[in-house]
C-alpha positions as CSV (number, residue, x, y, z in Angstrom):
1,X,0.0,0.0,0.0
2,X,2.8,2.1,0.7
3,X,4.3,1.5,-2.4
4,X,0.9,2.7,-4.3
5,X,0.6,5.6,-2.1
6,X,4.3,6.6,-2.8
7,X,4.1,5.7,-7.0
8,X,0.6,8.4,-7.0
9,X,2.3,10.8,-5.2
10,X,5.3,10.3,-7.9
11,X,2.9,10.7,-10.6
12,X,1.4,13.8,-8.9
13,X,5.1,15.7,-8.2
14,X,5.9,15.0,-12.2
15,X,2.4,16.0,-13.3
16,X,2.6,18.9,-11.7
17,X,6.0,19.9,-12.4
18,X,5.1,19.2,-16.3
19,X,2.3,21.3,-16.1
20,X,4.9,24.5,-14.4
21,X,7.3,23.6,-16.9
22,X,4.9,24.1,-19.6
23,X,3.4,27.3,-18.0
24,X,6.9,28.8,-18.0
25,X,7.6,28.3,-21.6
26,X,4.4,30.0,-22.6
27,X,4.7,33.6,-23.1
28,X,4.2,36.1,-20.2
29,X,1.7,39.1,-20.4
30,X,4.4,41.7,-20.3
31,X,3.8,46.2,-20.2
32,X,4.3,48.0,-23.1
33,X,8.1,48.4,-23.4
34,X,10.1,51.6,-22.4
35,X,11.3,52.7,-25.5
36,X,11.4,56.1,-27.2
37,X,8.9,56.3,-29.9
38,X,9.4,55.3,-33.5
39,X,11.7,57.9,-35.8
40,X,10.5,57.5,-39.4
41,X,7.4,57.5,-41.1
42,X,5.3,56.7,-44.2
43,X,4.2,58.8,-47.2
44,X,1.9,58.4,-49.8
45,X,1.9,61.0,-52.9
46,X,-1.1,60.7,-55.1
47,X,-1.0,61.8,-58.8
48,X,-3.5,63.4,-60.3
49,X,-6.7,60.9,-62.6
50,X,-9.1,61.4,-65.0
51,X,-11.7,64.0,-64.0
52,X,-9.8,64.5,-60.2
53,X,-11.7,66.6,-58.4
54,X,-8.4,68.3,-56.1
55,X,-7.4,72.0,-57.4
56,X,-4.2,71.2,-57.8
57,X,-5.1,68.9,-60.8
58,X,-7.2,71.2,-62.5
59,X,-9.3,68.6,-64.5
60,X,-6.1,67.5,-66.3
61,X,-4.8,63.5,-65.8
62,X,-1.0,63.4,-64.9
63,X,1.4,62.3,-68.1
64,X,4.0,60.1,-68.6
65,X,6.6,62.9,-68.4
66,X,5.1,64.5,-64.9
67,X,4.6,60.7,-63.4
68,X,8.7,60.0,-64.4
69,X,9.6,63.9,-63.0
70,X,8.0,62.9,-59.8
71,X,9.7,59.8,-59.4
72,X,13.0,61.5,-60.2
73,X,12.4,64.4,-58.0
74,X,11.4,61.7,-54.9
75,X,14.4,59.4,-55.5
76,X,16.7,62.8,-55.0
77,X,15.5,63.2,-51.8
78,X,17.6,62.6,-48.9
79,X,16.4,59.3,-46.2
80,X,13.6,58.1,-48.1
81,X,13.6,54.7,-48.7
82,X,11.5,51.7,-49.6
83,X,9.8,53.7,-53.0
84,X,7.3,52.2,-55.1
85,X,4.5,52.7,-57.3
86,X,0.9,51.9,-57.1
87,X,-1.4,51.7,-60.1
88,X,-5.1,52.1,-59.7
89,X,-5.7,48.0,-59.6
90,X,-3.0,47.4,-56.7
91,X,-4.7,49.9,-55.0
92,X,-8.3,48.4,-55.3
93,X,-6.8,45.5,-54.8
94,X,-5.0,46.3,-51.4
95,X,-8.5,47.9,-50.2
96,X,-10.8,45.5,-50.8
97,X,-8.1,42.4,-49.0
98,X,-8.6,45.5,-45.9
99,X,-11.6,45.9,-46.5
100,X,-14.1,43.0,-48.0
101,X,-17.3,45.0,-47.5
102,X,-15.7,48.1,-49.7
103,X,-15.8,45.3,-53.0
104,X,-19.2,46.3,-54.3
105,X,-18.7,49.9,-53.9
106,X,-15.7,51.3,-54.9
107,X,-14.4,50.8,-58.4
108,X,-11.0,50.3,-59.9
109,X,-11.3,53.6,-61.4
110,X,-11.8,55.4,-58.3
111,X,-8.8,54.6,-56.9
112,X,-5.5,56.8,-57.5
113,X,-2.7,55.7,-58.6
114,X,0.9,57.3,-57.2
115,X,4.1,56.3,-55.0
116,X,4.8,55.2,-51.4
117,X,7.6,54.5,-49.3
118,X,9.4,55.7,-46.0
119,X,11.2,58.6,-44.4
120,X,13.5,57.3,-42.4
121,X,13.3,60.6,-39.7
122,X,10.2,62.7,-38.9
123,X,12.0,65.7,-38.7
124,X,11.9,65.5,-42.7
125,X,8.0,65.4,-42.9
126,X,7.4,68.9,-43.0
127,X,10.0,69.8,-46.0
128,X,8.8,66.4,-47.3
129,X,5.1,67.6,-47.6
130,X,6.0,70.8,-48.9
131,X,8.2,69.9,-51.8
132,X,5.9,67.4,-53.3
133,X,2.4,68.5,-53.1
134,X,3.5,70.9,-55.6
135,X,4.9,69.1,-57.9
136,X,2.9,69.2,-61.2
137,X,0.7,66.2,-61.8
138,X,0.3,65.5,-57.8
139,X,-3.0,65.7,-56.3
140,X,-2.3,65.3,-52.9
141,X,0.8,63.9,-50.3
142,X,-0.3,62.4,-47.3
143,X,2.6,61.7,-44.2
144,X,2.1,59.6,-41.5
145,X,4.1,59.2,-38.5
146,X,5.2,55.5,-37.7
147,X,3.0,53.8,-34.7
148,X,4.3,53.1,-31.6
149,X,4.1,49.7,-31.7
150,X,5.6,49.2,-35.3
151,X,7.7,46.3,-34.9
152,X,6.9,45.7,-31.6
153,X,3.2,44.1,-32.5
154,X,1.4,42.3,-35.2
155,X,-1.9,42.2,-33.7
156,X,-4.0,44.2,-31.7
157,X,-6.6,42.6,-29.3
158,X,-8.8,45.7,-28.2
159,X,-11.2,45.5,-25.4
160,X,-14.5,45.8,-24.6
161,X,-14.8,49.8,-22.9
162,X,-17.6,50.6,-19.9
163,X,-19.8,52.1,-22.5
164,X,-20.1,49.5,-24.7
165,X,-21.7,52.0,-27.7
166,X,-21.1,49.6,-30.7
167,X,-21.0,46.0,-31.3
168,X,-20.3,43.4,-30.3
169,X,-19.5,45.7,-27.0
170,X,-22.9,47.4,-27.0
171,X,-25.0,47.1,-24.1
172,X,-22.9,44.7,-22.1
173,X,-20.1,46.5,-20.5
174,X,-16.6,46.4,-20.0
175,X,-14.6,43.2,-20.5
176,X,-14.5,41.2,-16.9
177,X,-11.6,39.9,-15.2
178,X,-12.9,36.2,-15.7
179,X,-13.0,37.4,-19.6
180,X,-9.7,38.5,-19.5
181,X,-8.5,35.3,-17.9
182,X,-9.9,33.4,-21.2
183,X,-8.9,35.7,-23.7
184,X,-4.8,35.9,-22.4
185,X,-4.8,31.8,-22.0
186,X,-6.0,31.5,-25.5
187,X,-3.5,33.9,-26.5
188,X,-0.4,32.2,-24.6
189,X,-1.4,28.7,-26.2
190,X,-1.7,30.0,-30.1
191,X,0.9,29.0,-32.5
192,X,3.1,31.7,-33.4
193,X,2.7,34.0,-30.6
194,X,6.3,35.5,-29.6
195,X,5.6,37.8,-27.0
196,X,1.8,39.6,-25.2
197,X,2.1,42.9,-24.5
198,X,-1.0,44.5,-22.5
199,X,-1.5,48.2,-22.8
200,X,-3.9,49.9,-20.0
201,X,-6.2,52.8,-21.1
202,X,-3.6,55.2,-19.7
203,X,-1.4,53.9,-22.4
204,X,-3.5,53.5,-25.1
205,X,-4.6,57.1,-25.2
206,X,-1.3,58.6,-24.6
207,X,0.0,56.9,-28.0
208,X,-3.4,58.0,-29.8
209,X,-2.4,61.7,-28.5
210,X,1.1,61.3,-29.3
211,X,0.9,60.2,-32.8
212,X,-1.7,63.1,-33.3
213,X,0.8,65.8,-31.7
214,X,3.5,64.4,-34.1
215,X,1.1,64.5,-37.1
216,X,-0.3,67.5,-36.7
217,X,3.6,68.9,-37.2
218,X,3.1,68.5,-40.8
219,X,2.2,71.3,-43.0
220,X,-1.7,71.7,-42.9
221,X,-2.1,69.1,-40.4
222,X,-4.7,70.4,-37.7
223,X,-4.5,68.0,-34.3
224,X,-7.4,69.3,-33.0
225,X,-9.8,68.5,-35.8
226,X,-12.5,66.9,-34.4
227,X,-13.9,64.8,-37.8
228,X,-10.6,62.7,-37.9
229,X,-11.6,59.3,-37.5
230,X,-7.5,59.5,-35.8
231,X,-8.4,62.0,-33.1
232,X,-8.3,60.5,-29.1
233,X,-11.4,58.9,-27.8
234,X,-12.0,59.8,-24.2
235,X,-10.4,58.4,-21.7
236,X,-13.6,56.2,-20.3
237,X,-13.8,54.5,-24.1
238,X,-10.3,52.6,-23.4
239,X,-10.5,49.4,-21.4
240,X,-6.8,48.4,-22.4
241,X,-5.6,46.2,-25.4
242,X,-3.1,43.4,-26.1
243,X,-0.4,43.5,-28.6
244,X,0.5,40.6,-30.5
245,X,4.3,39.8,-31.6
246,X,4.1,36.6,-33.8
247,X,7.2,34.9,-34.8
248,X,5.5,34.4,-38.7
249,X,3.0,36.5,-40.6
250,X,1.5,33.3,-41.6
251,X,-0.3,32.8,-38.1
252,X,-1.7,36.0,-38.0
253,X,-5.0,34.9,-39.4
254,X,-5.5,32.1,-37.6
255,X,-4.6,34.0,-34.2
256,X,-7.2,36.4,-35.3
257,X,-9.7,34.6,-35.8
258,X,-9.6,32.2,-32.7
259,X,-10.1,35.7,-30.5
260,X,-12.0,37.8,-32.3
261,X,-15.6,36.1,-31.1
262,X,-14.3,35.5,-27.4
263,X,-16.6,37.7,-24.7
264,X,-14.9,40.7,-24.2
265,X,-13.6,41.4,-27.3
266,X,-14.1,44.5,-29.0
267,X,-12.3,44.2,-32.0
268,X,-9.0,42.4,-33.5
269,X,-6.5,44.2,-36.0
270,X,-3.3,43.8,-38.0
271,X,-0.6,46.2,-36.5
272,X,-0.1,49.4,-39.2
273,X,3.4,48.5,-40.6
């Protein structure tokens, strides 16, 4: 009997340690990291289509010779990097993979064509902005800062807020402890996941207000513009969200879409890259 007695508790110590050891290799729910924010940023700079309605087009189509002048004129300019063009089917093509629903109402020939890429430093932005939106045959630049979390996160895992004004939030409340509990074990367990960052409300609205101080620094830029779908929410609409570093683009799907029904869960994105 001893023997038995001495054999389960065996079993027990192993099972148990098996089940910390695994525990421990899963990844940890960590802050967001203390690191300065990102230095570069992203551009777009549209060229001007058939009956464009911007001034700066004044009805006329960009030509050959004003599209290659613009590409020479951007590949002259200092810490830019990662330059391409975009016809107008790429570009349907990249919204409607974004955006499914956008398919049966936005045409290939509403979409502009024109050139993207990176500034490596922010500082540039402004000089950036002002030496290409005049360049004949552009209808518009548009300059982004870089997110915090570029590089730090694939996915976002936002949270259901107190208020709970939209679905599948709406009338419920905020996300619950026990919720929270489910959503990070699912998270730990999924293939691919590197590390889990969780940002509280505190942190989430301070990065919304950075990246709109840091946009707003460009030409023409107003940060106080209240119909900018990118202006700060108030503070009791934030219940916190996780960031998702994956060790493979590949998983990102599946990750997605194994939280993004879970109670509690407001809504899951891709990290802006």
């Amino acid at each position: 009997m001893l023997r038995v007695f001495l054999a389960l508790a065996t079993m027990t110590v192993l099972l148990l340690s098996s089940s910390a050891a695994e525990a421990n290799r899963l990844p940890k729910i960590l802050p967001p990291p203390d690191v300065p924010w990102p230095e570069g940023g992203k551009f777009s700079v549209f060229l001007c289509g058939e009956n464009d309605a911007w001034d700066a087009c004044g009805d006329e189509e960009v030509t050959s010779e004003q599209r290659r002048a613009i590409e020479q004129r951007l590949r002259q300019i200092p810490r830019l990097v990662d330059l391409r063009y975009q016809d107008k089917v790429d570009a349907w093509m990249t919204l409607v993979e974004e955006s499914p629903e956008l398919r049966e109402v936005i045409e290939v020939t509403d979409m502009p064509d024109g050139f993207h890429g990176r500034l490596l430093r922010w500082s540039d932005a402004n000089a950036f902005d002002a030496a290409t939106r005049v360049l004949p045959g552009v209808s518009n630049t548009y300059v982004f800062p870089d997110f915090f979390w570029k590089g730090k996160a694939d996915i976002s895992v936002t949270l259901c807020d107190d208020n709970g004004e939209d679905e599948p939030c709406k009338g419920r409340g905020g996300v619950t402890a026990t919720e929270r509990a489910t959503i990070e074990a699912l998270l730990r367990k999924a293939k691919g996941v590197k590390r889990i960052y969780f940002a509280d409300r505190a942190h989430d609205i301070w990065v919304a207000r950075e990246f709109m101080v840091r946009w707003s620094q460009v030409t023409g830029r107003d940060s106080q513009n209240k119909d900018d779908d990118t202006e700060p929410r108030p503070l009791e609409k934030y219940s916190g969200t996780y960031r998702v570093k994956i060790d493979d683009p590949k998983h990102a799907t599946s990750i997605a879409d194994a939280v993004k029904d879970l109670p509690g869960v407001a809504q899951v994105d891709k990290e802006p890259g």
